[in-house]
C-alpha positions in Angstrom: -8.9 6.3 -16.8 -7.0 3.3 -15.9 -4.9 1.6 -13.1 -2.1 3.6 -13.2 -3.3 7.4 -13.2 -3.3 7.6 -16.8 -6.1 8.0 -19.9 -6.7 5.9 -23.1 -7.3 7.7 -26.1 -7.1 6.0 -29.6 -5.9 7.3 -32.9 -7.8 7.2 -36.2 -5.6 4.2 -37.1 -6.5 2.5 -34.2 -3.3 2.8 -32.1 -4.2 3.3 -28.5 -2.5 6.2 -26.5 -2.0 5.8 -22.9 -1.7 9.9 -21.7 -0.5 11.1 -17.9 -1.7 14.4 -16.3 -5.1 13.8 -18.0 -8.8 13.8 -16.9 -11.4 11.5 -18.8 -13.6 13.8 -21.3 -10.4 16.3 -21.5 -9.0 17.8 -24.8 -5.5 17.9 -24.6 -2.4 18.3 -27.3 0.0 15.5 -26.3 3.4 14.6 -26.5 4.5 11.6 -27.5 7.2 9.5 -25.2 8.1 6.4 -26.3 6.1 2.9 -27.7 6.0 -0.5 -26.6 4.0 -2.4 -29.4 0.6 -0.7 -30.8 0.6 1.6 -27.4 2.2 4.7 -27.4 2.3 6.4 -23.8 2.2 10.0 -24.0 1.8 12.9 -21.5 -0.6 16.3 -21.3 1.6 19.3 -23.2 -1.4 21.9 -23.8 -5.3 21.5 -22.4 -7.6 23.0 -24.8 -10.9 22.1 -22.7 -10.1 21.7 -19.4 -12.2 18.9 -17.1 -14.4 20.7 -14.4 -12.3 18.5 -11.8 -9.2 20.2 -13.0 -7.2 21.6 -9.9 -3.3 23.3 -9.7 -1.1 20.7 -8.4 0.1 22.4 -5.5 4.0 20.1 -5.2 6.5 22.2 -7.7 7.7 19.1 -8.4 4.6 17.6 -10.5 4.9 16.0 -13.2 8.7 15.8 -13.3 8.5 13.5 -9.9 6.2 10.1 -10.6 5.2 9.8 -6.7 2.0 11.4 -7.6 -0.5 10.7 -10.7 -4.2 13.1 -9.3 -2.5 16.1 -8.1 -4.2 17.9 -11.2 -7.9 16.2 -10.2 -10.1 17.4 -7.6 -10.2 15.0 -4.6 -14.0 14.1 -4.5 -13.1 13.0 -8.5 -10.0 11.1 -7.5 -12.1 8.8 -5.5 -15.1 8.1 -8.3 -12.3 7.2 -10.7 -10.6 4.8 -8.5 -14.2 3.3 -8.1 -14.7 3.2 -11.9 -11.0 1.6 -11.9 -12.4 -1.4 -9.6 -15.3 -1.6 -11.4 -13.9 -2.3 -14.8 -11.3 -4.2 -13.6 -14.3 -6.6 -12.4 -16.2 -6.4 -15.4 -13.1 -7.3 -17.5 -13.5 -10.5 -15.5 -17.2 -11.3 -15.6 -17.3 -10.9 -11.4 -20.8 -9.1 -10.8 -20.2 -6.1 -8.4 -22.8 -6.2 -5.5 -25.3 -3.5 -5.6 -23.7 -1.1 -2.9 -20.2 -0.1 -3.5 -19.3 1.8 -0.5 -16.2 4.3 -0.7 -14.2 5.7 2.0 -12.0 8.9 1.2 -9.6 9.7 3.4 -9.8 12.8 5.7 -5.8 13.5 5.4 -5.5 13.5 1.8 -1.9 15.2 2.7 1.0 14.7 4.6 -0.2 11.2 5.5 2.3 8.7 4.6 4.3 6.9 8.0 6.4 5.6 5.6 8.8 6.6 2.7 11.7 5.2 0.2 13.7 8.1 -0.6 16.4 7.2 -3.3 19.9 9.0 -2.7 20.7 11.3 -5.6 24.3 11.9 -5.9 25.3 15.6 -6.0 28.7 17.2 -7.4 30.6 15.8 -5.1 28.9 12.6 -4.7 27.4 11.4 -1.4 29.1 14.2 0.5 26.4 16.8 -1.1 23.4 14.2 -2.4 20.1 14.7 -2.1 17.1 12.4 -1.4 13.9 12.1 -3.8 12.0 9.7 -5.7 12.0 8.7 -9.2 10.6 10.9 -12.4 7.6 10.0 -14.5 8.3 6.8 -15.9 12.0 6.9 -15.6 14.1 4.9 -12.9 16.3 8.3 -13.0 15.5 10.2 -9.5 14.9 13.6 -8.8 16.0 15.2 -5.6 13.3 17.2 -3.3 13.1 19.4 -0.8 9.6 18.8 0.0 6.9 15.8 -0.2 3.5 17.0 0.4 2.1 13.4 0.9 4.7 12.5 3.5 3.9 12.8 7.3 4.7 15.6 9.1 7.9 14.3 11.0 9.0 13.4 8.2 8.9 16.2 6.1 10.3 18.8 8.8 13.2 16.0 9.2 14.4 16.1 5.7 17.4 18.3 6.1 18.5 16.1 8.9 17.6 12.7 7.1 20.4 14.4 4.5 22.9 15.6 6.6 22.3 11.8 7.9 23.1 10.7 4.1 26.1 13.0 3.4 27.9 12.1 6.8 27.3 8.0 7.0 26.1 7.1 3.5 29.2 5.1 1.3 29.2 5.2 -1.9 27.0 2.1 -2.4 24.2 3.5 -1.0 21.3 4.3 -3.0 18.2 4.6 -1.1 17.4 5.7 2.5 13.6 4.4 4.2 11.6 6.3 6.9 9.4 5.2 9.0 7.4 7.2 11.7 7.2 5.6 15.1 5.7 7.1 18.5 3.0 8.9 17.3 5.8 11.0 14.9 8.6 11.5 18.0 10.8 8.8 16.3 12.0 8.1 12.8 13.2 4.6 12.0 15.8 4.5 9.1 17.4 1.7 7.2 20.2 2.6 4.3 19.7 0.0 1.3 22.1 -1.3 1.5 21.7 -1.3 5.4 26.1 -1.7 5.9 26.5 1.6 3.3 24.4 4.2 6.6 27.1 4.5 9.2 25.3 4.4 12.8 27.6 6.9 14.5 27.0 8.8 11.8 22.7 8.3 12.2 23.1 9.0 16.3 25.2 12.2 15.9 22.8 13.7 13.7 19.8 12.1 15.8 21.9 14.0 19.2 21.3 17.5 18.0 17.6 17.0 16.7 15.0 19.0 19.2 11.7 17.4 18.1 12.3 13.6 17.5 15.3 11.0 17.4 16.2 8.8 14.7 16.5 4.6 15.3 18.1 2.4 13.0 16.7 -1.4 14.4 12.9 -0.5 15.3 10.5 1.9 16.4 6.7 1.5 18.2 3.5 1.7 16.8 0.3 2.4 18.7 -3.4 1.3 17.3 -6.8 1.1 19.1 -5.0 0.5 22.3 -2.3 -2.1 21.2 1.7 -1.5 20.8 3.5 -2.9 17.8 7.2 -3.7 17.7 7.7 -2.6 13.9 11.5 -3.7 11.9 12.6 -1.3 9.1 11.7 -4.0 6.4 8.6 -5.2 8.1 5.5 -4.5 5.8 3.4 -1.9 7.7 -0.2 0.3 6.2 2.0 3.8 5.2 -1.6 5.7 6.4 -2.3 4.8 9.8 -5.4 6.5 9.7 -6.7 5.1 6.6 -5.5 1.9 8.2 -8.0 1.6 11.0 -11.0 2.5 8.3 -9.4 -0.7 5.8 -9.4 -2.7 9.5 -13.0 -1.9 10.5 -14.2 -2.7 6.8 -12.4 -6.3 7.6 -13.5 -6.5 11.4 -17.4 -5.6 10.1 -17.1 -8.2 7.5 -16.1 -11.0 9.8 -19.2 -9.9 12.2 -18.7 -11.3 15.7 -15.8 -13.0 16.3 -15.4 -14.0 19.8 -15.2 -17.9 19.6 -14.5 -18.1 16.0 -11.3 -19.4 14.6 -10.2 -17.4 11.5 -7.4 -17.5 9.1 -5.2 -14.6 8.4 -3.2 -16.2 5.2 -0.9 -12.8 5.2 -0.6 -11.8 8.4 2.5 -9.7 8.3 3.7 -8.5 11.6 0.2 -9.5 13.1 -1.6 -5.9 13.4 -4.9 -7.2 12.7 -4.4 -10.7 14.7 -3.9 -8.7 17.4 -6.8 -7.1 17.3 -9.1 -10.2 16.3 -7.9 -12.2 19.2 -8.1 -9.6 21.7 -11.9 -9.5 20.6 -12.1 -13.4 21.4 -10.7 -15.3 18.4 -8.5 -17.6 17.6 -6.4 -16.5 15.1 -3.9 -18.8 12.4 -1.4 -16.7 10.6 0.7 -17.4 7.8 3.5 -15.0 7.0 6.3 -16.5 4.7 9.1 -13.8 5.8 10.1 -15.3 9.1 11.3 -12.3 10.4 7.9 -10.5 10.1 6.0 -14.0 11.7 9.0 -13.9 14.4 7.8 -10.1 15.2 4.3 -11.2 14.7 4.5 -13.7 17.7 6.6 -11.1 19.7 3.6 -8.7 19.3 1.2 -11.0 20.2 3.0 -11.5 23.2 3.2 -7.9 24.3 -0.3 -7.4 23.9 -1.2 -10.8 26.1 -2.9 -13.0 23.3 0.0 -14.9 22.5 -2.6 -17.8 23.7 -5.2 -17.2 21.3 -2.5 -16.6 17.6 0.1 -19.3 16.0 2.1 -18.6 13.6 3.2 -21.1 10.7 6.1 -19.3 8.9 5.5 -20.4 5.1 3.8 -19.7 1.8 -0.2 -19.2 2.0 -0.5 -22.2 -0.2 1.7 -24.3 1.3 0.0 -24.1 4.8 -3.6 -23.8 4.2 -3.9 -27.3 2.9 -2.7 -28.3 6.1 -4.3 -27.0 8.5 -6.2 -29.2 10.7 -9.8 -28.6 12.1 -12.8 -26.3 11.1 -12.5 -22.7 10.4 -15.2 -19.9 10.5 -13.2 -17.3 7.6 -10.0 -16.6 6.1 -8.7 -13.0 5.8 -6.5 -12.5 2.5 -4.5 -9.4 2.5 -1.9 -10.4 -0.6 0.8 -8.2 -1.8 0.2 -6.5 -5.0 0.8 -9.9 -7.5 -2.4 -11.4 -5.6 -3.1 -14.8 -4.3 -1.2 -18.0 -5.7 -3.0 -20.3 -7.6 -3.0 -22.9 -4.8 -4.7 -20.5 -2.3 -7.5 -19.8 -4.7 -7.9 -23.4 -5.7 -7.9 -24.7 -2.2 -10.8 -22.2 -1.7 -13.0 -23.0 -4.1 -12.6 -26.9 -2.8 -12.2 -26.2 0.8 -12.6 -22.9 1.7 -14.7 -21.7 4.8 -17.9 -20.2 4.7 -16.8 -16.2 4.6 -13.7 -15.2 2.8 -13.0 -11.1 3.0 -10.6 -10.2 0.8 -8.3 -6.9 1.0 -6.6 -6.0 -2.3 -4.0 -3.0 -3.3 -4.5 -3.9 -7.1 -7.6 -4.0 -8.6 -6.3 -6.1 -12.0 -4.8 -9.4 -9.3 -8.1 -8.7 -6.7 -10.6 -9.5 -10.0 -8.2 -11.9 -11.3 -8.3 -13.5 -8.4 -12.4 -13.4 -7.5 -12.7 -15.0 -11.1 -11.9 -18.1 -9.6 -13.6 -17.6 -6.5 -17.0 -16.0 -7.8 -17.3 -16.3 -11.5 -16.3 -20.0 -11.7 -16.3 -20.5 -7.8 -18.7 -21.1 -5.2 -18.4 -17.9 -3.5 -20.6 -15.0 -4.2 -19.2 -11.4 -3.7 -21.6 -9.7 -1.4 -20.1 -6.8 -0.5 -17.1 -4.1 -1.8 -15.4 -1.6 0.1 -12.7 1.0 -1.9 -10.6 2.5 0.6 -8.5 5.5 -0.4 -5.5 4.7 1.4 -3.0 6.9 -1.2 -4.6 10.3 -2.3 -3.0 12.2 -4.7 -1.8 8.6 -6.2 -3.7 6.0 -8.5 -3.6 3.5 -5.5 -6.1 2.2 -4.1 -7.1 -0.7 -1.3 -10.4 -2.9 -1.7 -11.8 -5.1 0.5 -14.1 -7.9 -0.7 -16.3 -10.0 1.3 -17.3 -13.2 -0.1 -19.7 -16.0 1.0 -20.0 -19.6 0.6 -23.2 -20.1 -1.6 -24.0 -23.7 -0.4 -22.8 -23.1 3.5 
């Protein structure tokens, strides 16, 4: 299997088939879907010898819906194949893997997302009977649902109110609705793309008659290992909270003590981990190039009284590191999913501190990117985390920690 949930076979003429709903050592008959060069991408019609990891997908909605790629595989097997995903992915880039690669499932392998992008599926009538779902298999046609396993529970018992939300407020131009679970699941925050096509009236009567939880449309609180986050609906946020505070500790353990250091978070997002580092002692420098997020960063550095020990430089990561002034103990990477620019790996392997610890939601950019640091760098990869953070999905989050050789 590779990133992506799906299987490589290869025909007697050498073209290679890329097949969904499949399970490495499977026979299957397969159906063709369409070709992009040599590579034909095809999908599971009949199995003939079924994998031992073969489960029912439990969602009526698998395969037509493309949120979900494992359903079909056993949990435990899920995981090993997102470790043998990581692992190739280094291989394919000459970075050795240390000897212990340590895995972290996830405990809620359902209903765990705090976060979801529903696309609004016109009905008969347009808006004023549409639906909300996610896109098919490889199509950028949507499907509407009544039901996502994955998502969290507030937000799955709120979905016929997050419609009735859509069909009253929602203009024509809308065409997507996102979620986000604040309060511990007693608020939803939603945001219409385009934000002007969701009426507010329209979002607070519906939010009026709702027993359970209210919906807000500018921002909702989050609540982690005693600290309170102001959270914006475009504000990047970890969609499994739980998950979240395993990925953290992975980062936290990896930077060992930090009271008295002065560390680098190069991606700091609305400063969730920052907040946590300085209220352990450190001095924390964050880069965030969206200014709103480094604007709420600051904000929640300041409701959590360490707005003393975190700054904030609003810019690219590899515009700022060069020039930043003074010594410094590690740098935290935590990219988005096209990895690190050029410049921030360069500056590294010329100037980089002693311990970098990486956290990466794509394997292919996170061994790109150690190729430079490792394989023709001067850092040595001495430990690897995978953190499931999206079961059921081919997702996956690792966390690298790498160390100077010569420091």
């Amino acid at each position: 299997m590779v990133h992506g949930g799906v299987c490589v076979a290869h025909s007697d003429d050498g073209t290679t088939l890329l097949v969904e709903h499949a399970i490495p050592g499977e026979l299957v008959d397969a159906v063709l879907r369409f070709r992009k060069g040599r590579t034909w991408f095809a999908a599971v019609a009949t199995v003939r010898e079924p994998s031992p990891h073969r489960v029912n997908p439990p969602c009526r909605y698998v395969p037509e819906c493309g949120g979900c790629q494992l359903q079909h595989v056993v949990y435990d097997e899920q995981v090993a194949l997102k470790r043998d995903v990581v692992l190739d992915a280094l291989r394919r880039q000459k970075v050795p893997a240390p000897p212990d690669v340590v895995l972290h499932p996830a405990t809620e392998q359902w209903s765990y997302r705090w976060r979801a992008e529903f696309h609004v599926v016109p009905g008969n009538e347009g808006v004023d009977d549409a639906g909300l779902g996610f896109n098919r298999s490889r199509s950028w046609r949507p499907i509407s649902v009544d039901d996502c396993l994955i998502q969290h529970r507030a937000i799955r018992e709120s979905l016929p109110d997050l419609r009735d939300a859509v069909r009253q407020g929602g203009g024509d131009a809308l065409t997507a609705l996102h979620v986000t679970v604040g309060d511990g699941g007693d608020e939803l925050l939603v945001r219409g793309k385009p934000a002007a096509a969701l009426a507010r009236d329209a979002v607070d009567t519906v939010s009026l008659r709702m027993r359970s939880r209210r919906l807000a449309t500018d921002a909702t609180t989050e609540h982690w290992r005693g600290h309170t986050y102001r959270v914006a609906p475009d504000a990047f946020i970890q969609v499994h909270w739980a998950q979240m505070d395993v990925l953290y500790q992975c980062v936290s353990d990896a930077l060992g003590e930090v009271h008295g250091t002065r560390i680098v978070d190069a991606y700091a997002g609305i400063g969730v981990l920052p907040v946590h580092l300085a209220a352990r002692g450190a001095e924390v420098i964050c880069i965030e190039v969206n200014r709103t997020a480094a604007r709420a960063g600051m904000h929640n550095a300041q409701i959590n009284g360490v707005a003393n020990s975190i700054q904030y430089h609003a810019g690219a990561a590899e515009d700022v590191l060069p020039g930043l002034q003074g010594p410094l103990d590690a740098v935290v990477l935590d990219p988005p999913r096209a990895g690190c620019a050029g410049g921030v790996t360069g500056w590294l392997a010329l100037a980089g501190p002693s311990r970098v610890v990486y956290v990466s939601c794509d394997p292919a950019t996170f061994a790109r990117d150690l190729h430079v640091l490792v394989s023709s760098g001067p850092y040595e990869l001495q430990g690897l985390h995978i953190v499931d953070m999206f079961p059921q999905t081919y997702h996956v989050e690792c966390v690298g920690v790498l160390l100077h050789s010569d420091r």
